[in-house]
N, C-alpha and C positions, 0 to 999 in steps of 0.2 A: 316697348322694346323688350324683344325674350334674350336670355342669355344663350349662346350657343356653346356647346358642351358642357363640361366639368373642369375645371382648371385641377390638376393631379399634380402635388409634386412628388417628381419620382429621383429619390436621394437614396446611393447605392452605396455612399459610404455617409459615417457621420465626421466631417474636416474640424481637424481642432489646429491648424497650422497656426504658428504664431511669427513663425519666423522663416528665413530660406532653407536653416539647418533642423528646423524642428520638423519631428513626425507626427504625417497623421496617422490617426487612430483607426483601425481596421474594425467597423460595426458588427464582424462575425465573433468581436471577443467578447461583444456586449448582449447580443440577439440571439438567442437560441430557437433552432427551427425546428418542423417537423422532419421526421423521419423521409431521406429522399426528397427532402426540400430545399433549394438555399434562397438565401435572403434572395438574389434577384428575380427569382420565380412570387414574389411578393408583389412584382411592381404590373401593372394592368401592360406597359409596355412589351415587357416578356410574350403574352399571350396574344397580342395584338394581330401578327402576322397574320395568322388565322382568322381575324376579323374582316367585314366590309367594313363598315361602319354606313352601310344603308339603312333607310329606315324599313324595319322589317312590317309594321302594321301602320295605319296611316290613322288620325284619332277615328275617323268613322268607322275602321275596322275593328278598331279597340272597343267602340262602343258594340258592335255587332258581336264581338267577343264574350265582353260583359253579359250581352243580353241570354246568350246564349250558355253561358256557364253561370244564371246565376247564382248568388247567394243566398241560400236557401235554411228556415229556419226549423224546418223538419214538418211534419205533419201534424199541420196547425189546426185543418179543419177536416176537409176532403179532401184534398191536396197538397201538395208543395209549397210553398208559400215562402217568400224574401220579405222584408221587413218592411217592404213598401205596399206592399199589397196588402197587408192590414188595416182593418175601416176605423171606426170610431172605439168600437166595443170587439171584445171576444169572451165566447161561452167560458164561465167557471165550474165545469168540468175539465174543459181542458188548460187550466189555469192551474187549477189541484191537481190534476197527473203530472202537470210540468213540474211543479214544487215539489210532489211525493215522489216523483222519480229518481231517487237519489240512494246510495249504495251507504252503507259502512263497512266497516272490516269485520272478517269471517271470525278474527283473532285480536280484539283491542289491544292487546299488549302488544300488538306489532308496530302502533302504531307510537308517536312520542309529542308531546308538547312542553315544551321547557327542559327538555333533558329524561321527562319521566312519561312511563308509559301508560297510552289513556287504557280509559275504562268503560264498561258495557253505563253505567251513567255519563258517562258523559255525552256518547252519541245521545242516548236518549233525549237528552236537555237539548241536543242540538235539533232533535227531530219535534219538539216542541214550539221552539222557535219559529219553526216555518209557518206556525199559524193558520197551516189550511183549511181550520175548520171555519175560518171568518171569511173567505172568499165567497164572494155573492155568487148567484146563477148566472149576472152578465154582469161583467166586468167592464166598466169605461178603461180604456186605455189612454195613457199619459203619456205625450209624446213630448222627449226633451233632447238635451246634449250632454254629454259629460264635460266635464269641465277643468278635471285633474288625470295623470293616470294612475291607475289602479288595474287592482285584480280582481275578475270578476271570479266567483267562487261559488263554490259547490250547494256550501252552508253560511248563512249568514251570520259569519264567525271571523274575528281579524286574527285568529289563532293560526301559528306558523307549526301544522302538521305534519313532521318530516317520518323517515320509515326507520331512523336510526337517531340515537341521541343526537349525537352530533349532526345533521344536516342541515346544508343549507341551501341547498340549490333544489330540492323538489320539494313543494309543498304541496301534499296529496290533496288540499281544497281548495285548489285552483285549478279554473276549467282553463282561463284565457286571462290576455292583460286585456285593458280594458282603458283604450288611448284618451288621448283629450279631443275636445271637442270632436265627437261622432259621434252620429245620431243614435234614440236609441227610442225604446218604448219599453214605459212600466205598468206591471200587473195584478204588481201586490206587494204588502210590505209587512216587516214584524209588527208584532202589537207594539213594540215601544217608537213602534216609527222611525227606527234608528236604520232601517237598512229597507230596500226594496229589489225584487226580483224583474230585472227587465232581459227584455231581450235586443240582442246586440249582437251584430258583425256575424249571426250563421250560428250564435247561444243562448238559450240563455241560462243567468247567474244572477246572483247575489252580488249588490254593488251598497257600500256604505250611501247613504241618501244625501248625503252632504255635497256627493261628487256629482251632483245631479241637479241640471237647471230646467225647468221645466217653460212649454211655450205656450201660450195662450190657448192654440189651438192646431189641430193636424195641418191645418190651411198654414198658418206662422210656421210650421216644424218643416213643411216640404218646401216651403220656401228658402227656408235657410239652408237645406239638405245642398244642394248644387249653387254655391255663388258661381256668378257671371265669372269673376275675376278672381284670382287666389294665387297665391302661392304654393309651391309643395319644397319640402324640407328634401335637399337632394344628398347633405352633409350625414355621416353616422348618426347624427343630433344638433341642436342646436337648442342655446340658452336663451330665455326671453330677457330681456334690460332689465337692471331694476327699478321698478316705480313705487315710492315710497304712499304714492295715489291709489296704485291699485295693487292692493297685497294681496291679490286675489289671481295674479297673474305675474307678479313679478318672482323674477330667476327659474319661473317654471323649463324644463330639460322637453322639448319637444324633440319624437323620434324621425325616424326616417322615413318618408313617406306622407306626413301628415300637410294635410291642404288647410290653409291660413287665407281664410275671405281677405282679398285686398284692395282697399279703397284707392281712388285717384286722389292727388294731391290739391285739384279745383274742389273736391266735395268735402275737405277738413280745414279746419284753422291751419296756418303758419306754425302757430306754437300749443302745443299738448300739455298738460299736465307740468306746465311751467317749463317745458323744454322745447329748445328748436328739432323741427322733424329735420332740417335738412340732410342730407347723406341718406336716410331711410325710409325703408320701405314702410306703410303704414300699413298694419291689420286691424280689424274689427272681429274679436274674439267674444266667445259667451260665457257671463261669469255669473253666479248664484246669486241673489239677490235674498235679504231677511227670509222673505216669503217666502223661499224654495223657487219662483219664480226668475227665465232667464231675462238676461239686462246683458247689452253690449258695449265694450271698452276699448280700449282704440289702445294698442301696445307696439315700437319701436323697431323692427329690426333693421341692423345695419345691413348698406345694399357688399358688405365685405362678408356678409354670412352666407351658409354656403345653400342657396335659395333657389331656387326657376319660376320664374311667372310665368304658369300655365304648368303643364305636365312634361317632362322630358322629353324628347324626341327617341322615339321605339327602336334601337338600334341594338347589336351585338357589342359594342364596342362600352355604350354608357352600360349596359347590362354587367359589362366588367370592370367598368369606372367604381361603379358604386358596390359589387359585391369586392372589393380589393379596402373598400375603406370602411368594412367591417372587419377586415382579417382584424385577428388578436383581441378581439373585442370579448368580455366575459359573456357565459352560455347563462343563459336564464329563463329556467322554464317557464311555458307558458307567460313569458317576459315579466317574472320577477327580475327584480332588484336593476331595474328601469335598464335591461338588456335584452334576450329572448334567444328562442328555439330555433331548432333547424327551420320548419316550418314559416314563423312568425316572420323571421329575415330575410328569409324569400319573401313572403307576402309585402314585408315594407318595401323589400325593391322593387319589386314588378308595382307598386303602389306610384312611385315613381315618373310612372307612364301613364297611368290612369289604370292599369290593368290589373281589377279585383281580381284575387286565387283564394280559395277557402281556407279557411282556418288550419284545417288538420293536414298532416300528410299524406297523407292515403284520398282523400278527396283532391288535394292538387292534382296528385297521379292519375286522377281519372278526367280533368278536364278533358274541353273537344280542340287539342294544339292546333296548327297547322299540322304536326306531323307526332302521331303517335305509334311507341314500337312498345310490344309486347317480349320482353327479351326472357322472360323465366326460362322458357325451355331452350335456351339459347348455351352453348361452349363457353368459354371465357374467352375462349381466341375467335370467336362467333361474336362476342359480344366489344369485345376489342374492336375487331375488324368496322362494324356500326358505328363505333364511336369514334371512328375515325375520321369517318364523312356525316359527323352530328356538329350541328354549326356550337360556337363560344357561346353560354349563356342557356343551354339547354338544359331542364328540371332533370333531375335524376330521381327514382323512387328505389330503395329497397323497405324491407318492412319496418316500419317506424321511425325510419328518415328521410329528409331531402333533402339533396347538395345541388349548387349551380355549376354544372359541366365547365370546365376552364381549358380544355383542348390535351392533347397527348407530349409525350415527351420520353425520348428514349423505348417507345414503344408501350409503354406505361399511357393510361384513359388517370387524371388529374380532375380533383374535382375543390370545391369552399363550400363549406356548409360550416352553421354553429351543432359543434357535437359534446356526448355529456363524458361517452364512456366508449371508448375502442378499447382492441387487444392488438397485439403484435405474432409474431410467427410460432413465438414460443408460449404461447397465450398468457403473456403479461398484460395487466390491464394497467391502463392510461386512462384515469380521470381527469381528460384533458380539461372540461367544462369554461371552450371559449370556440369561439370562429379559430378554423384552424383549416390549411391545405392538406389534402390528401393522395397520396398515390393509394387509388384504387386497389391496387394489383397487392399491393402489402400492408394494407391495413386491413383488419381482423373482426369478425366478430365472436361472441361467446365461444359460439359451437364450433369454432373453428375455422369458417368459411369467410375466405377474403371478401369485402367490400362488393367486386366484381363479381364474383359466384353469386351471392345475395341479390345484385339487383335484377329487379323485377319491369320496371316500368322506365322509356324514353319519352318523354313530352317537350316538344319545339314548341315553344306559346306565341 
């Protein structure tokens, strides 16, 4: 049995009555909005009207979607290449360009760790690390899962590189987060064995080794790639039970988006790890074993969490269910601090449906939609007028971000995306650094040019 829809509640005040004579409390003294926002413009109801609620791709179109935009790990060999199409082995030459390809600063002092600013030694050390000179000519590739989330990284370093003492929200040695359980393939690792550079989701990075369960074999790894049966997380997140059994998996924060292999209740005992399963769903998760080697554990979720068996149903309407239950959520780049980017939260919701988007923003903007508009050279009242008849749930691209379209209002194009840094009319900056609604038309960038002037790119996925 699939669940049908999202169960949303939509609470427009917060009631503290106690009594006939007593008042309630008005949630606008408590909730502060964005600019041209109010609280009921928060609720997926609001934007509804504008919705079918049809299903806009059907899964075998999603699959032809997939196949056609895929996930691509760069120029691996002689071509393009996604992370399935990788054999047993690859050349180490291009093992050592992939690990030597890496930047530091023009100005080490610009950069900070612990409050003080690094130095031309310490990239050094960092570039040492990489170890390229011990990369053989063919490389066996090691195909596993991860197993925690983490940050995959530039340099094999758990150092929080911010561009200013005080930050905390960008850490210049993070390429991407780096989810639990999905797939991945490693290349190489430091001399101390402590850290390995795999490639993963369309990168690759540097991942601590610990977070990494490896499978016997590419035959074992592609088999676990697609269970028959899964779950996908439809909630902002979702907390695993705790199992005092397996500390390896208990209270782990699974994000939105991620698919959880799910067993039938005929193929497991009655009782787990000295508990009754009943009420829950049961998954079979991958956890690290002494050896680095993966080993599968059987972990609880209650069927009151907010789950779907199978992939959502491809509609406008869940597209707005679930980017509404990111609002206010904190911004974190490249999904530190177990949150994430404009990017990244697109990707977990259209994930949702089964439907991969690439990593960056600028590559979403370029998938092949149903319906793509080139609006750059477009008027504002040119680009207004388009976004008028642009259905609920459409990507939006300007340069270095992406928001999910949410319909118009008072003549105003309304958009949701997780954002780090706007400006306003009088070019005051807003380190808003959280999912946050936007009226296009009056929100700002640096140079002065509204939201809507800047965008570039329309994609219907």
């Amino acid at each position: 049995m699939k669940k049908t829809g999202i169960c949303t509640a939509l609470a427009l005040a917060v009631m503290m009555c106690t009594g006939a004579s007593a008042e309630c409390a008005d949630i606008n003294d408590y909730v502060r909005e964005p600019h041209n926002v109010s609280y009921a413009m928060t609720s997926p109801a609001y934007w509804t009207e504008r919705t079918s609620g049809d299903i806009i791709r059907t899964p075998g179109q999603i699959a032809g979607f997939n196949e056609e935009n895929p996930i691509l790990l760069g120029d691996m060999s002689e071509g393009d290449m996604s992370l399935y199409d990788l054999g047993d082995t690859i050349s180490g030459s291009r093992v050592r360009e992939l690990v030597n390809g890496v930047t530091s600063p023009d100005d080490p002092s610009s950069c900070y760790v612990g409050g003080k600013p690094t130095t031309e030694a310490y990239w050094e050390g960092l570039k040492e690390k990489l170890n390229s000179d011990a990369v053989p000519d063919t490389v066996r590739i090691r195909y596993g899962f991860s197993t925690e989330r983490a940050s995959l990284r530039i340099y094999p370093s758990a150092d929080f590189v911010g561009e200013d003492k005080g930050d905390r929200f960008y850490d210049v040695m993070v390429m991407s987060e780096y989810m639990p359980f999905q797939p991945l393939a490693a290349v190489h690792e430091t001399a101390d064995g402590e850290w390995l550079y795999v490639l993963f989701d369309g990168f690759g990075g540097w991942v601590q080794k610990k977070y990494v369960a490896f499978c016997e074999s590419r035959e074992d790894w592609l088999s676990r790639c697609e269970p028959d049966d899964f779950l996908v997380v439809t909630g902002r997140e979702i907390r695993l039970q705790y199992d005092e059994k397996c500390k390896a998996l208990s209270n782990q924060l699974i994000p939105m988006g991620t698919k959880l292999p799910l067993v039938k209740k005929k193929a497991v005992p009655r009782f787990i790890n000295d508990r009754d399963t009943a009420g829950c769903y049961i998954v079979k998760l991958p956890v690290r074993n002494s050896d680095g080697m993966i080993a599968d554990r059987y972990s609880l979720i209650s069927v009151r969490e907010d789950v779907n068996i199978g992939y959502l149903d491809y509609t406008d309407r869940n597209v707005l269910e679930l980017a509404m239950k990111r609002y206010g959520d904190r911004y974190g780049w490249a999904g530190l601090g177990h949150s994430n980017d404009c990017s990244g939260v697109t990707g977990e919701i259209y994930r949702c449906f089964g439907i991969k988007l690439p990593r960056v923003s600028s590559q979403i903007a370029a998938v092949k939609g149903t319906k793509n508009y080139d609006v750059r050279e477009f008027t504002d009242e040119q680009k207004t007028e388009l976004l008028s008849t642009v259905p609920t749930g459409a990507v939006l691209y300007l340069k270095g971000h992406i928001m999910i379209y949410l319909g118009m209002k008072d003549g105003a194009p309304y958009c949701i995306s997780a954002a780090g840094t706007y400006y306003d009319a009088d070019g005051n900056v807003y380190d808003v650094n959280c999912v946050t609604i936007n009226d296009m038309s009056e929100t700002y960038r640096k140079n002065g040019n509204s939201w809507l002037t800047e965008l570039a790119e329309i994609v219907v996925v």
